[in-house]
N, C-alpha and C positions, 0 to 999 in steps of 0.2 A: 505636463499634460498627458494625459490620455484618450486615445480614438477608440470609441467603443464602437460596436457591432452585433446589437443583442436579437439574434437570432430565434434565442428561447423564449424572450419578452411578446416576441410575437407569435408563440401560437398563444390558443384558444385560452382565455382567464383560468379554465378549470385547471390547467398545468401546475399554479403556482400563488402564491398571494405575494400581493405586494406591500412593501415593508419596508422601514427606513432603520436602519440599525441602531442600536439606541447609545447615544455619546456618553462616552466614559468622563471620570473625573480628570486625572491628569495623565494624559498619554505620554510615552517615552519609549524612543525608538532602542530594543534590546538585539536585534538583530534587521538586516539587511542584504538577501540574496541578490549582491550585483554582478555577478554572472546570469543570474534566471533574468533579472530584467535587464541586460542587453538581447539575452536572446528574444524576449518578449518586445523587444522593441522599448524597453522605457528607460524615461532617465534616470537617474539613481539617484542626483545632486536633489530633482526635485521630489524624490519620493523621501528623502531627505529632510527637506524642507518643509514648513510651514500645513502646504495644501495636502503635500504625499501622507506627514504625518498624522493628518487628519483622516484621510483617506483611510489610511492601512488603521487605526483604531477605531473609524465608523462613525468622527464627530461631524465631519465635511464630508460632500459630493460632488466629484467632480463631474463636469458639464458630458452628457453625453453618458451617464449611468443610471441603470432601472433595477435599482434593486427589489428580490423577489426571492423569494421561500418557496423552494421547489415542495411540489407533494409527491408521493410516493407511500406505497405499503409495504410489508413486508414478512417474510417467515421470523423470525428468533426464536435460537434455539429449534429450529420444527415446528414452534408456536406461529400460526398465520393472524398479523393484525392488519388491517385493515387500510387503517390511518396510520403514518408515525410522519415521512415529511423533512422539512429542515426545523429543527425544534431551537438551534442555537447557531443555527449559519444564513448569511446572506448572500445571494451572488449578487456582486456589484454590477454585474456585467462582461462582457467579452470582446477581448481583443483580437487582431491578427495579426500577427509576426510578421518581422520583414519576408520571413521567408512564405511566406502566405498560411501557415498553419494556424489554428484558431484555436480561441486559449479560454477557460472560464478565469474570474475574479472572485476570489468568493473570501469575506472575511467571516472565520469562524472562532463562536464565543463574543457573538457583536449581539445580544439580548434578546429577550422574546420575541416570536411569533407566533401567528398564531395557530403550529405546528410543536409549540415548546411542550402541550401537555400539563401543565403545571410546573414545568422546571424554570428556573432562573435565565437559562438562555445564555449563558456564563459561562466561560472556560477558565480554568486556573492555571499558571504557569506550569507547572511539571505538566499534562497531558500536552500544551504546547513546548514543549523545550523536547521532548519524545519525537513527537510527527518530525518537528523538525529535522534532527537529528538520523532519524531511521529512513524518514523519505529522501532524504538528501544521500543517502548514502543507497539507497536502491539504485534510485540515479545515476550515480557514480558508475556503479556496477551494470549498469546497462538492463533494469530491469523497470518497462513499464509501471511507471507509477505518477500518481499527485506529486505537485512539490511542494517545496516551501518559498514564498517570495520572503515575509519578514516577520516577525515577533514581535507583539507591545505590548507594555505594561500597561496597564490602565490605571493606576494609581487606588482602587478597588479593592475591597475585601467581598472574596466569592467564600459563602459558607454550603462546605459537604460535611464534614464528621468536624470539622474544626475550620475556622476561617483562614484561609488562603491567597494568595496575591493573585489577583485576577490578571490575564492575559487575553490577547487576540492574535490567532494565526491568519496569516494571507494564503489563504490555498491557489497552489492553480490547477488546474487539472484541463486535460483533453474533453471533457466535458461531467459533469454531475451526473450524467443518467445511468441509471440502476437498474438491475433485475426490476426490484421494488417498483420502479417507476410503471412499468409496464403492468404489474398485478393490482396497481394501484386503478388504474381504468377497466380492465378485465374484469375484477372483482364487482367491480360496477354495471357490467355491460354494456361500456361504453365505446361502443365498436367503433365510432370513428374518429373518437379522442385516438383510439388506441393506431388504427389507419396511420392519424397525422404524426403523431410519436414515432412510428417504424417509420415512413417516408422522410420524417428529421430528422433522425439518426443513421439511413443509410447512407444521405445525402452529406450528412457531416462524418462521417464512420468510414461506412463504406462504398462508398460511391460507385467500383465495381458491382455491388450486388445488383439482380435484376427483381427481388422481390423478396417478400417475409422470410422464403424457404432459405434462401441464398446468405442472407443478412446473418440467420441462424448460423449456420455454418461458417459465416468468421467469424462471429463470437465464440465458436465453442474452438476454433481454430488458437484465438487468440489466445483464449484463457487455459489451454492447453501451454503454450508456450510460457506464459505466466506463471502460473500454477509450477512448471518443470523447473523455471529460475527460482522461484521461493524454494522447493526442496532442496537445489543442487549450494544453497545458502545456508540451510538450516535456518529457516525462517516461517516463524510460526504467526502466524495472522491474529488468531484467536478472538476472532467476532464474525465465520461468515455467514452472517446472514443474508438473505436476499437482498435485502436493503444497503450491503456493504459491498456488491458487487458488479463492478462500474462493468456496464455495456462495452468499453472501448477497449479493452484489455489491462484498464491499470491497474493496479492494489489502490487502495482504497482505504478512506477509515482506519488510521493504524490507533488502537485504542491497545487493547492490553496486549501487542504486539510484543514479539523477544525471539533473539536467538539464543539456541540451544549452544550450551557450554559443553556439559556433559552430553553425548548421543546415546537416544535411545528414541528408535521411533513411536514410543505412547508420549512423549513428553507432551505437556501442559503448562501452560503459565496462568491463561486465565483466571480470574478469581472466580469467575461465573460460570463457567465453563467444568462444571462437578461431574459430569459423566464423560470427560473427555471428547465429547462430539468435534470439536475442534484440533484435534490433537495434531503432530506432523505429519503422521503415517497419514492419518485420516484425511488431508485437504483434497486430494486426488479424489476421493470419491464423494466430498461434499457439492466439490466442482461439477460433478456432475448431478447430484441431486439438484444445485441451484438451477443448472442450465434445463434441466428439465422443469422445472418453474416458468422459465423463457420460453421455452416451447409449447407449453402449455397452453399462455397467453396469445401467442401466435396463431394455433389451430383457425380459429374464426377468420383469420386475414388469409388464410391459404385453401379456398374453393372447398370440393369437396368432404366433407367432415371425414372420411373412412380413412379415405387415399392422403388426408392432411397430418392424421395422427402416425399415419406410417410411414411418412415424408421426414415428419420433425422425428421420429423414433429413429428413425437410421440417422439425423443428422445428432442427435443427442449420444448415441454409439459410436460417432463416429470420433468422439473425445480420445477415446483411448488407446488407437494406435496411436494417435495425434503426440497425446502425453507423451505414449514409451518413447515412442522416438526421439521427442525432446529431452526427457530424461536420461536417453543412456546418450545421448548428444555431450549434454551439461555436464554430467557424470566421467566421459569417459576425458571431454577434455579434463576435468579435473584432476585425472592419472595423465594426461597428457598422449592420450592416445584418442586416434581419427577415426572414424568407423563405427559399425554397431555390429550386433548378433548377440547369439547366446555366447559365445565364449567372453566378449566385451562385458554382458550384463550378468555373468556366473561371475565375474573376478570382482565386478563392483560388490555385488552382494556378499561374498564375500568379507572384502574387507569391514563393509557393513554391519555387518556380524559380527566379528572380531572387537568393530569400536563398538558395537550395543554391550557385549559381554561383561567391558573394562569402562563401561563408561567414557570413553575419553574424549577428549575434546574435539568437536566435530572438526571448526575449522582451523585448528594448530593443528591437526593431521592432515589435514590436505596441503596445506600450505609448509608442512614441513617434508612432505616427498621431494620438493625439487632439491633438498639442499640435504638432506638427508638425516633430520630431526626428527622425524615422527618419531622414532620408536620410542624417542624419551617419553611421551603422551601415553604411555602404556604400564601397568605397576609388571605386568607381565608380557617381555616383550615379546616369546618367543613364539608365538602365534603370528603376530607382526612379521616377524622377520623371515620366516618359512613364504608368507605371500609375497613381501617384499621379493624375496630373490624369484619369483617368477616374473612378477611384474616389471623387474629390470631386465629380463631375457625379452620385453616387448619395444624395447629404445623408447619409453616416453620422452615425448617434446616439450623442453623447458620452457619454451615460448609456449603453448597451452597452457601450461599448468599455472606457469605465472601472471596470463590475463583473466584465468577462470579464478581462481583461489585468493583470496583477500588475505591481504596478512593480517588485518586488523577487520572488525566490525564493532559497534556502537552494543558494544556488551553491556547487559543488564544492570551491573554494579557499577558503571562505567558514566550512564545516563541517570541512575540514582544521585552517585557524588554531583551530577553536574547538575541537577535540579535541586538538591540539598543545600549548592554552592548558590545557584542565583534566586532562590526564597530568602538568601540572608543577605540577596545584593549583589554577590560578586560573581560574573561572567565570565569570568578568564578559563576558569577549567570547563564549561560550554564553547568557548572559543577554541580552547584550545581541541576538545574532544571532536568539534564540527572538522575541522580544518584537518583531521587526521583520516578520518572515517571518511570524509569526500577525497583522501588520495588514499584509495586502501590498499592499493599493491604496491606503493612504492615503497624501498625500505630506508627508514628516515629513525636514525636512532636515539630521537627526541622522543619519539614515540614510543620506543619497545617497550617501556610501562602498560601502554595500551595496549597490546599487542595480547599481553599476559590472560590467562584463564584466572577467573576466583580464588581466593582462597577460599578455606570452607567456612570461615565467617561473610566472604563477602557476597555468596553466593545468596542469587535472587528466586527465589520458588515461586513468588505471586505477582504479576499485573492486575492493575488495574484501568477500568475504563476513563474513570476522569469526570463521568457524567454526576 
């Protein structure tokens, strides 16, 4: 069973429409996060079973859920549309953890609504077997984000360019609400849609804030901290649009998401993403073009109009120290040293440079300082090894380096085999990939396959979304 507590069901209708997910053919449980649902408070035997697997593919509801398709607008690409919504996800509803934290439900690729646009409502397994896999591994690493509870088949052919095995992800997340959400009433002028929105979200968010102004400023607080984790990863988002950018600090939406093998800070995955707007370099300062989308919204909720825009303007500036500090934070533990300044953020950049010049692999060079492999990561080491011998006159901490630096992540080629492997059925190399990438610092030499950079066949240039 599940105790719901749908918080967002109750505000105002205009928030959301309501919608029952539309029941697949034959569901089958492909995965099961029972670590996420102890901590969520649920049972795993019955999410398991019969009712759970109803649940988690959208055929059954259980007692005490109101599912609904949130709305929302949004920028893409710089492009403002108006309407876009939940087009292929439902939130079942919300839980609260033993430990009293509050959780959304959301099955995504559970069928139309009336927010799909014209699309199918449909998700196919490879965009699920991705989220999976990459949000489960943020996690790992300590970096706000969605999770995944579980994976089903729906027994389904979803047709994009060629027909496909249709699948349904279990989201959880801290809550659905978006930039988007907020531009979505704004745009309207619906000041106190928009009111009860901020007053719901600080109350579930931020609970210290005393008002619009204050509320802003964790957001941009948090998404600073976020934002500094995805770089100090090499982790490229590559969808942020407003509508992909959760108010509470998580990542969001991992659609043509990927870590960088080769470093170079223009790198791009996106397939849609043709003028690099999204790039690595780039997310630091997308982050704040979004959050000023946020603040923008706010202005009407914050008194006088003059003294409002110069309120939310320092609190949208105020991103960037925010970031660096968290940056040469992440960065410096990376080299295993404590501290910040210019001398800390001259030696990162640095090497920086050195791995942009050679291409090399982002995180086998990090991960190979404490033991003293990098330089193999180099065709030309001897740039390498000149920085190298200063950075050892600074005693980096092996203990840093080895909680910051992943020895493995859910590499591009790595998440292709595993969705290639369960389109023809078979799971094991998904299992096995999950199960490595959620312990990514420990070294388990079952693994060190995984562990490996591309070769230059296996190497991945394109994501895609999925949609």
């Amino acid at each position: 069973m599940i105790h719901f507590d749908n918080s967002y069901a109750r505000l105002p209708e205009g928030f959301f429409a309501r919608v029952k997910p539309t029941p697949v053919a034959e569901p089958r449980l492909l995965a099961l996060n029972e670590p996420l649902a102890a901590r969520l408070g649920l049972d795993a035997e019955w999410l398991r079973g019969p009712e759970g697997l109803a649940m988690l593919a959208g055929n059954g509801l259980p007692e005490g859920a109101e599912p609904i398709a949130q709305a929302y607008a949004g920028h893409q690409f710089g492009g403002f549309v108006p309407q876009l919504g939940d087009g292929r996800a439902v939130l079942l509803g919300e839980v609260v953890a033993p430990d009293g934290a509050r959780f959304d439900i959301q099955l995504k690729g559970s069928g139309p609504t009336p927010f799909s646009r014209r699309g199918d409502g449909r998700a196919w397994l490879g965009p699920v077997l991705r989220e999976y896999l990459v949000s489960e591994f943020m996690a790992a690493m300590g970096v706000p984000t969605t999770r995944a509870l579980a994976a089903v088949a729906t027994g389904e052919t979803v047709w994009r360019e060629d027909g496909l095995p249709g699948a349904v992800l279990t989201r959880v997340a801290a809550s659905h609400i978006r930039v988007g959400t907020f531009q979505y009433f704004a745009v309207r002028g619906q000041q106190d849609a928009l009111a009860a929105l901020t007053d719901h979200v600080i109350a579930r968010h931020y609970p210290q804030a005393n008002g619009p102004l204050s509320f802003l400023d964790g957001v941009v607080a948090r998404q600073a901290e976020t934002i500094a984790h995805w770089m100090a990863l090499g982790f490229i988002h590559g969808v942020m649009n407003t509508d992909n950018m959760a108010v509470s600090g998580e990542t969001i939406d991992y659609g043509p998401c990927a870590f960088m093998d080769g470093y170079h800070p223009d790198t791009v995955f996106s397939s849609i993403d043709h003028a690099g707007r999204y790039a690595w370099a780039q997310q630091p300062q997308i982050a704040v073009w979004n959050l000023a989308q946020l603040a923008t919204c706010l202005i009407p909720l914050m008194g006088e109009r003059e003294a409002a825009i110069e309120a939310a303007t320092r609190a949208v500036h105020g991103f960037a120290p925010l970031y660096q500090a968290a940056w040469l934070r992440r960065f410096g533990e990376k080299l295993g040293l404590a501290g910040a300044g210019a001398e800390m953020q001259q030696m990162i950049e640095e090497l920086l440079t050195i791995m942009a010049r050679q291409r090399a692999d982002f995180t086998r060079v990090f991960a190979g300082l404490a033991d003293g492999s990098a330089a193999a990561e180099f065709d030309d080491p001897a740039p390498f090894a000149a920085w190298e011998k200063t950075w050892r006159t600074r005693d980096p901490d092996p203990a840093l380096m080895a909680h910051a630096n992943p020895r493995r992540i859910p590499r591009n080629h790595r998440i292709e085999e595993a969705i290639a492997a369960g389109v023809a059925g078979d799971m094991a190399p998904f299992q096995r990939l999950f199960a490595a990438v959620t312990h990514p610092r420990e070294l388990h030499e079952d693994w060190a396959d995984l562990a490996l950079a591309p070769r230059e066949e296996q190497i991945v240039r394109r994501t895609f979304c999925g949609t």
